[in-house]
VEXDREN-2710 file (C-alpha; in Angstrom, 1 decimal):
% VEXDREN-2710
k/r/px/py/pz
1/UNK/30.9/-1.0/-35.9
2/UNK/30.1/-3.8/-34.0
3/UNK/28.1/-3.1/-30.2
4/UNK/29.8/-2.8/-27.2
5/UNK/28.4/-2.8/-23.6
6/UNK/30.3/-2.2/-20.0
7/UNK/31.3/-5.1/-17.7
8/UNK/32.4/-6.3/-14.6
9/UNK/35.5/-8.3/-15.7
10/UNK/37.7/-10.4/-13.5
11/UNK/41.2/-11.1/-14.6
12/UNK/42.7/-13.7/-11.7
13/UNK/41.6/-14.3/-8.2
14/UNK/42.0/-11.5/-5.2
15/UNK/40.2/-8.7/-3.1
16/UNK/37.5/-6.9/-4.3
17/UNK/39.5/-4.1/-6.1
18/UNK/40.3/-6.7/-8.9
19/UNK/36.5/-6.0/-10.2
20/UNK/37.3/-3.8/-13.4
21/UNK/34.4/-2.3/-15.3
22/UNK/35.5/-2.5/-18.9
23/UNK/33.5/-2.2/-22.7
24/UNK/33.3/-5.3/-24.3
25/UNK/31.5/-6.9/-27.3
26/UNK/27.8/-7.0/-26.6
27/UNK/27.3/-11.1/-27.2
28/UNK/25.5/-12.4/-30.5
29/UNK/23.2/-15.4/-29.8
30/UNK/22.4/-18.2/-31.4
31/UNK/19.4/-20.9/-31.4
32/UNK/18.9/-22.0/-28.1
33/UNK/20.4/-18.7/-26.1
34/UNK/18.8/-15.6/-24.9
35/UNK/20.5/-12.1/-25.1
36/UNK/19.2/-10.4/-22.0
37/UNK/20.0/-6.3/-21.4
38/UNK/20.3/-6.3/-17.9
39/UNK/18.7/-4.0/-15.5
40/UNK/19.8/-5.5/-12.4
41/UNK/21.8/-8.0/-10.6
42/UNK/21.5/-9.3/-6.9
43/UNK/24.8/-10.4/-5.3
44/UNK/25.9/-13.7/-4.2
45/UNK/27.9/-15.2/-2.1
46/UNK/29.0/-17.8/-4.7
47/UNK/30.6/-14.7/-6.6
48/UNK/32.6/-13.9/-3.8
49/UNK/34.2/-16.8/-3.4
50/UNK/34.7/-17.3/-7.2
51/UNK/36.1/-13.9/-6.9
52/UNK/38.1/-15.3/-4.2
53/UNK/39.5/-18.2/-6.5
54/UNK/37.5/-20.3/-4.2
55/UNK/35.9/-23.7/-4.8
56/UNK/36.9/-26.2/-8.2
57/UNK/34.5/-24.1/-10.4
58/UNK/35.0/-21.7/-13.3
59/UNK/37.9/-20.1/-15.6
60/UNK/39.6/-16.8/-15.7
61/UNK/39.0/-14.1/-17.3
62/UNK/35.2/-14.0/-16.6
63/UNK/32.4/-11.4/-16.2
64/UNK/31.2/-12.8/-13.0
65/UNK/27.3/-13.3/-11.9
66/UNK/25.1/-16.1/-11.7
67/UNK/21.6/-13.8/-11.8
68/UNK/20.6/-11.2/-13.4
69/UNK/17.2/-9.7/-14.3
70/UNK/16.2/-7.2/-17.4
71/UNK/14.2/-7.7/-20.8
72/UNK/15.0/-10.2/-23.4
73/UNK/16.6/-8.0/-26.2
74/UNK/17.0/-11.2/-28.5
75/UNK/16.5/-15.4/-28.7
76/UNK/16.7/-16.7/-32.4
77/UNK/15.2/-19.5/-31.3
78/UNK/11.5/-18.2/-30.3
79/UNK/11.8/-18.9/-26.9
80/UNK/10.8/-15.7/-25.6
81/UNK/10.1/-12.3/-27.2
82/UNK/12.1/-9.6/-27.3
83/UNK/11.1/-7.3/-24.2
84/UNK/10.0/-10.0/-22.0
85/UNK/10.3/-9.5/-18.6
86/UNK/13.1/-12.5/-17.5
87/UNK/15.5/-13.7/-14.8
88/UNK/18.3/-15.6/-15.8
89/UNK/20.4/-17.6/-13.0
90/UNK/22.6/-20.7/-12.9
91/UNK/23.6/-23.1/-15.5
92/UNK/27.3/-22.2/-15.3
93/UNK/26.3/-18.4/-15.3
94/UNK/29.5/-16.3/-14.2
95/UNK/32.2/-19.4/-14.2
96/UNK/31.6/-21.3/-17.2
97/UNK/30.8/-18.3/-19.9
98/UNK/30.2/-14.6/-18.8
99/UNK/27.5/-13.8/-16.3
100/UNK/25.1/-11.2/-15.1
101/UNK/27.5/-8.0/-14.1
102/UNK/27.1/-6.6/-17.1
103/UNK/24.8/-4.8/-19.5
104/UNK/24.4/-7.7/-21.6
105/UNK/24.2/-11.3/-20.8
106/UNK/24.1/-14.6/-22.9
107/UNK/22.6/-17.3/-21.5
108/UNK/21.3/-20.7/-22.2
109/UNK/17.1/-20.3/-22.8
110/UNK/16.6/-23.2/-20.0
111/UNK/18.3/-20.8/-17.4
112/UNK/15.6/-18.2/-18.1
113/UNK/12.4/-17.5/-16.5
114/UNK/9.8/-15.1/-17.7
115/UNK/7.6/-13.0/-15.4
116/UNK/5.5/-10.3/-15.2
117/UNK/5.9/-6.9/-12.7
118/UNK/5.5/-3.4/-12.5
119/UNK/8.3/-3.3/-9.2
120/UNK/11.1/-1.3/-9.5
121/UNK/14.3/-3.3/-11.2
122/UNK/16.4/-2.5/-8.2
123/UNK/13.6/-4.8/-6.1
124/UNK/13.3/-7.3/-8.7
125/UNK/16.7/-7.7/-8.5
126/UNK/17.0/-9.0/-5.5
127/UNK/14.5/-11.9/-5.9
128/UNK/15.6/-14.6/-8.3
129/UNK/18.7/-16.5/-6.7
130/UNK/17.3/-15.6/-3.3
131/UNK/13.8/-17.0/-4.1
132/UNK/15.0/-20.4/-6.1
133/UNK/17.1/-21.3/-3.0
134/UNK/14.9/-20.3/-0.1
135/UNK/11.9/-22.0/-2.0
136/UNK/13.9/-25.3/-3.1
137/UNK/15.4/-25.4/0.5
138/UNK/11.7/-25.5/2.1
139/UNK/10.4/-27.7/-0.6
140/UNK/13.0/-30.1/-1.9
141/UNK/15.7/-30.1/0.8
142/UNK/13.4/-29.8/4.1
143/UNK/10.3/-30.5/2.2
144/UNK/8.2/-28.3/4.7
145/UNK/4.8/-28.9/5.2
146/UNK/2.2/-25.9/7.2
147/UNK/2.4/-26.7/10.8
148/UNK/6.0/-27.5/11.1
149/UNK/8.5/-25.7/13.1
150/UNK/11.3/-24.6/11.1
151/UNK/15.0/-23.8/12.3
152/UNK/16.8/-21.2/9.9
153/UNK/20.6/-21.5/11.1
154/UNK/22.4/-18.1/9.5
155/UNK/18.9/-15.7/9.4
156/UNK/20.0/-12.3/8.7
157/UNK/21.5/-13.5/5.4
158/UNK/19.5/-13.0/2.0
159/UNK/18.3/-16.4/1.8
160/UNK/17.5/-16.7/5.6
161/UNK/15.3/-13.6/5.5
162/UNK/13.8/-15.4/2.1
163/UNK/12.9/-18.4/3.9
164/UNK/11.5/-16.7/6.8
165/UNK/9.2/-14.9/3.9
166/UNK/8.1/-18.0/2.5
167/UNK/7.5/-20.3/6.1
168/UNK/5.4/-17.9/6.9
169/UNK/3.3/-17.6/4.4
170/UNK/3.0/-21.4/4.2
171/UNK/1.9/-21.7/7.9
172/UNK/5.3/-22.6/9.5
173/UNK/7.1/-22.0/12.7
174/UNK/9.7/-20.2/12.4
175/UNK/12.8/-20.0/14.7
176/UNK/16.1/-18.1/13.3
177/UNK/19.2/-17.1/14.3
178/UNK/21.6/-14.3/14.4
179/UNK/25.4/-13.9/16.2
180/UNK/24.2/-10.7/16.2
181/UNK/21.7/-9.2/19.4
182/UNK/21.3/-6.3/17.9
183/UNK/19.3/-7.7/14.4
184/UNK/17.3/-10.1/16.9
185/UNK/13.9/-7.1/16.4
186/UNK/15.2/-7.3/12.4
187/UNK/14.5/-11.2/12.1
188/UNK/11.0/-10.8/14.4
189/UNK/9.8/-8.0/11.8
190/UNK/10.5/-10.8/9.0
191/UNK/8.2/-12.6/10.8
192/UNK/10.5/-15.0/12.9
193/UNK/8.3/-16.3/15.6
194/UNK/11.5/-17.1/17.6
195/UNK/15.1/-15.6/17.9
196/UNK/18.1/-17.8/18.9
197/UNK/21.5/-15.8/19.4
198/UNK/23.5/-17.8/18.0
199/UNK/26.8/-18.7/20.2
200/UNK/28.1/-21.7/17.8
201/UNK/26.2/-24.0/20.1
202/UNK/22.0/-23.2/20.0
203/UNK/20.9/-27.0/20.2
204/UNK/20.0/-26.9/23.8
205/UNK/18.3/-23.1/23.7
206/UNK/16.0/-24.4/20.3
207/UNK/15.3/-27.3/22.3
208/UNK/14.2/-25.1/25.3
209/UNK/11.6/-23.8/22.6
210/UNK/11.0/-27.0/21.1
211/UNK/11.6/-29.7/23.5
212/UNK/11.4/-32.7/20.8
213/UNK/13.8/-30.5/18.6
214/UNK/12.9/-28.7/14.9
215/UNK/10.5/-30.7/12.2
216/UNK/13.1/-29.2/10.0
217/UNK/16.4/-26.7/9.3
218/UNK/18.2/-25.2/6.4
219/UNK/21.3/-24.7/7.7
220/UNK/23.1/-21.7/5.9
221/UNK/26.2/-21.3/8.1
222/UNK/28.7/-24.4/7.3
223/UNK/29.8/-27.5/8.3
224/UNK/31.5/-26.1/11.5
225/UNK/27.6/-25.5/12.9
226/UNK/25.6/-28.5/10.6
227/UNK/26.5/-30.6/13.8
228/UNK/24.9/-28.6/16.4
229/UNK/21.9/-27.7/13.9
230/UNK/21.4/-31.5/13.5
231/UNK/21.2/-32.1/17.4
232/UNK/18.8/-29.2/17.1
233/UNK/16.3/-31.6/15.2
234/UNK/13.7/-33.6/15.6
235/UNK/13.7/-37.6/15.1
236/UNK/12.6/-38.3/11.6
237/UNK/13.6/-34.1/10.8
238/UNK/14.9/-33.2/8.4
239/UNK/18.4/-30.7/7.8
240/UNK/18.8/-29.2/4.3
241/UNK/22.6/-28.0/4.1
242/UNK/22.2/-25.6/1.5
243/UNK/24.9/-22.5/2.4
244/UNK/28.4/-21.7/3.2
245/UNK/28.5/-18.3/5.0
246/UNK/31.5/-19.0/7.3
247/UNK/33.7/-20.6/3.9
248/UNK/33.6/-24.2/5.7
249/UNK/32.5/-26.5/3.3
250/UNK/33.9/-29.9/4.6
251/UNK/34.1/-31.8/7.7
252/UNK/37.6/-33.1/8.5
253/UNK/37.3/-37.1/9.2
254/UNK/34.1/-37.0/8.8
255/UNK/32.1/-39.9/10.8
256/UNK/28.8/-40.3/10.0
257/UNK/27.1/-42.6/13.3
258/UNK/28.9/-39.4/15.4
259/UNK/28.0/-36.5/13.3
260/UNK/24.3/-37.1/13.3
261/UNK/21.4/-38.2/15.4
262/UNK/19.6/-41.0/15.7
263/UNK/16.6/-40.9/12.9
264/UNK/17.5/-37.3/11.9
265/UNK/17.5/-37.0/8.1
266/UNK/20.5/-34.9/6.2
267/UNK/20.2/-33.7/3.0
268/UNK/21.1/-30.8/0.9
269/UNK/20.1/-28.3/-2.0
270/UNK/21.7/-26.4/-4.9
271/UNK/20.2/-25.7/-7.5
272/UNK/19.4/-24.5/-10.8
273/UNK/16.6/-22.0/-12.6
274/UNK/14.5/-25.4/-13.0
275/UNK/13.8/-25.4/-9.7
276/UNK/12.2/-21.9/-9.6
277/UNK/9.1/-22.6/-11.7
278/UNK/7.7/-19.5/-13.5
279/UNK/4.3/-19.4/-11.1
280/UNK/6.1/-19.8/-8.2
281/UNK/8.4/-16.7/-9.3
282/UNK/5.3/-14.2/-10.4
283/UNK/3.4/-15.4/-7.2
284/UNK/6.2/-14.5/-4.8
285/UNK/6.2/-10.7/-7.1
286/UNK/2.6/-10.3/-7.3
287/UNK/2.5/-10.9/-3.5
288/UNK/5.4/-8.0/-3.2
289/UNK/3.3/-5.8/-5.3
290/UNK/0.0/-6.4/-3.5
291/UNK/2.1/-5.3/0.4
292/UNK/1.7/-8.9/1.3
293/UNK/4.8/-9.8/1.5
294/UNK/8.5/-8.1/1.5
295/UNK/11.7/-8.8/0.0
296/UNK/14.6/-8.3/2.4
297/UNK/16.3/-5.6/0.1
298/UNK/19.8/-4.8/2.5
299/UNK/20.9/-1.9/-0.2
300/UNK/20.9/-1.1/-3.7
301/UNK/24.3/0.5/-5.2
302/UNK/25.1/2.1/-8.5
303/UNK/27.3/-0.3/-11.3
304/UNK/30.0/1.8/-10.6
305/UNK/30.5/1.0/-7.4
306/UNK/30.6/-2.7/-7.6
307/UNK/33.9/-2.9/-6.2
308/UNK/31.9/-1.3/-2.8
309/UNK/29.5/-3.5/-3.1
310/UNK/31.5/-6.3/-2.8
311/UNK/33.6/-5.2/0.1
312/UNK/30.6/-4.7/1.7
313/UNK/29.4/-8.4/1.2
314/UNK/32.3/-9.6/1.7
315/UNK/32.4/-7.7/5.6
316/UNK/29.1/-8.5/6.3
317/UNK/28.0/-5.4/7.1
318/UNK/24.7/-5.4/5.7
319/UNK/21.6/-7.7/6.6
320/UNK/20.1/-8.9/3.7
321/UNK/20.4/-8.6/-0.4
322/UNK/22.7/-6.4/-1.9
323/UNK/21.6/-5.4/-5.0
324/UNK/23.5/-3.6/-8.4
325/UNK/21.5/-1.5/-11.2
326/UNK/22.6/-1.6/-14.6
327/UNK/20.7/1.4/-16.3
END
């Protein structure tokens, strides 16, 4: 009888209700894939909008996910051994072949990083997509360096509170924002040295901070506020555009000489599990272990109540990771 597994399955595009849980076949790998039994899975807004039918990405139908974390149960090709403690995330992970809402997941061995933690799943769940795009935000969009003050436009969000985490501990300044008044203590607690509320216009009030402007922003809101954040920044700063939480991802006519400053640098970040390299990935958990450092964990739900989960992202309702459990 061949092995079966539950999973999220998507037929076609719409709310969050069409999130079915269904048995299907557990995958059978072969050289060059892992089979990972997954403990956990963080949520993303990417998913959401694939959900969504959203975007030019990915087929239907599809077990959604693009992370997932859980113990390697099989890779014929020696990459890891069985048990290993892994994250899997990217590499087409719940668009181009099934992803992480399940209790099995087949990846590609380069989308899988190995670490080692005693945490609870439901933490280390939260950590991999959140981690590879806070750190490659600060080091290959912004490319931070200690001393710098850093804007982080859209700070309540997963990857917001992540890169609050990790400008901090690298010796940053740190000012974020929130529409919200009310999370302004949250973001402080984080370890924001600075709140902005943000209005849809904060250039002038991070300038009243910062007279000559940011040395850097990751700008996780959209297009709509990637203008205002780049007259936010400093001459020879530097903008990574590396998020989408209002759903704008172009700007209509765009014309370069009026959209941005003088001498302030624009660039962006995506990326893949290449760019979260194994240390940097058991240094971040070790420093969770140790009460050094926190991950901004929003709330952890059942598999069962993905569809909840969902609406919940989807309304915003929660400041920071949502997180599933598998097991």
């Amino acid at each position: 009888m061949t092995p079966t597994m539950r999973a999220v399955v998507i037929d076609a595009p719409g709310d969050p209700e069409v999130l079915s849980i269904r048995e299907l076949p557990v995958p059978v790998p072969a050289p060059g894939q892992v089979l990972v039994r997954v403990e956990a899975f963080g949520l993303n807004r990417s998913e959401l909008h694939f959900r969504r039918g959203m975007g030019h990405f990915g087929s239907f139908p599809r077990v959604p996910g693009i992370e997932a974390v859980g113990t390697v149960e099989a890779a014929p090709g020696g990459e890891f051994a069985p048990s290993t403690q892994v994250a899997a995330l990217m590499g087409g992970m719940g668009r181009e072949f099934d992803g992480g809402y399940a209790e099995y997941t087949l990846v590609p061995a380069g989308s899988v990083v190995p670490f080692r933690s005693s945490l609870e799943w439901s933490v280390l769940g939260a950590v991999p997509e959140m981690l590879q795009t806070a750190h490659g935000s600060l080091t290959v969009g912004v490319d931070a360096r200690p001393g710098d003050t850093l804007l982080i436009r859209g700070g309540t969000s997963s990857v917001g509170l992540a890169c609050i985490v990790l400008a901090k501990q690298q010796g940053m300044n740190v000012i974020a924002t929130s529409r919200n008044p009310d999370r302004a203590e949250f973001l402080r607690r984080t370890g924001a040295d600075h709140v902005v509320i943000d209005t849809g216009s904060i250039a002038d009030a991070v300038r009243e901070i910062v007279p000559a402007g940011v040395d850097g922003a990751v700008e996780l809101i959209g297009t709509d506020t990637l203008p205002d954040t780049l007259r936010a920044t400093a001459v020879h700063g530097t903008v990574s555009f590396s998020g989408m939480l209002a759903d704008v991802w172009t700007i209509p006519d765009f014309y370069p000489m009026a959209v941005i400053p003088n001498g302030v640098r624009l660039t962006a970040y995506s990326g893949e599990a290449s760019d979260l390299p194994a240390p940097v990935l058991q240094a971040f958990l070790d420093a969770v272990a140790a009460g050094t450092t926190s991950v901004p964990i929003a709330k952890v739900y059942d598999f069962e109540d993905i569809v909840q989960a969902h609406r919940d992202m989807e309304n915003g309702t929660q400041a920071g990771k949502l997180v599933v459990t598998v097991h």
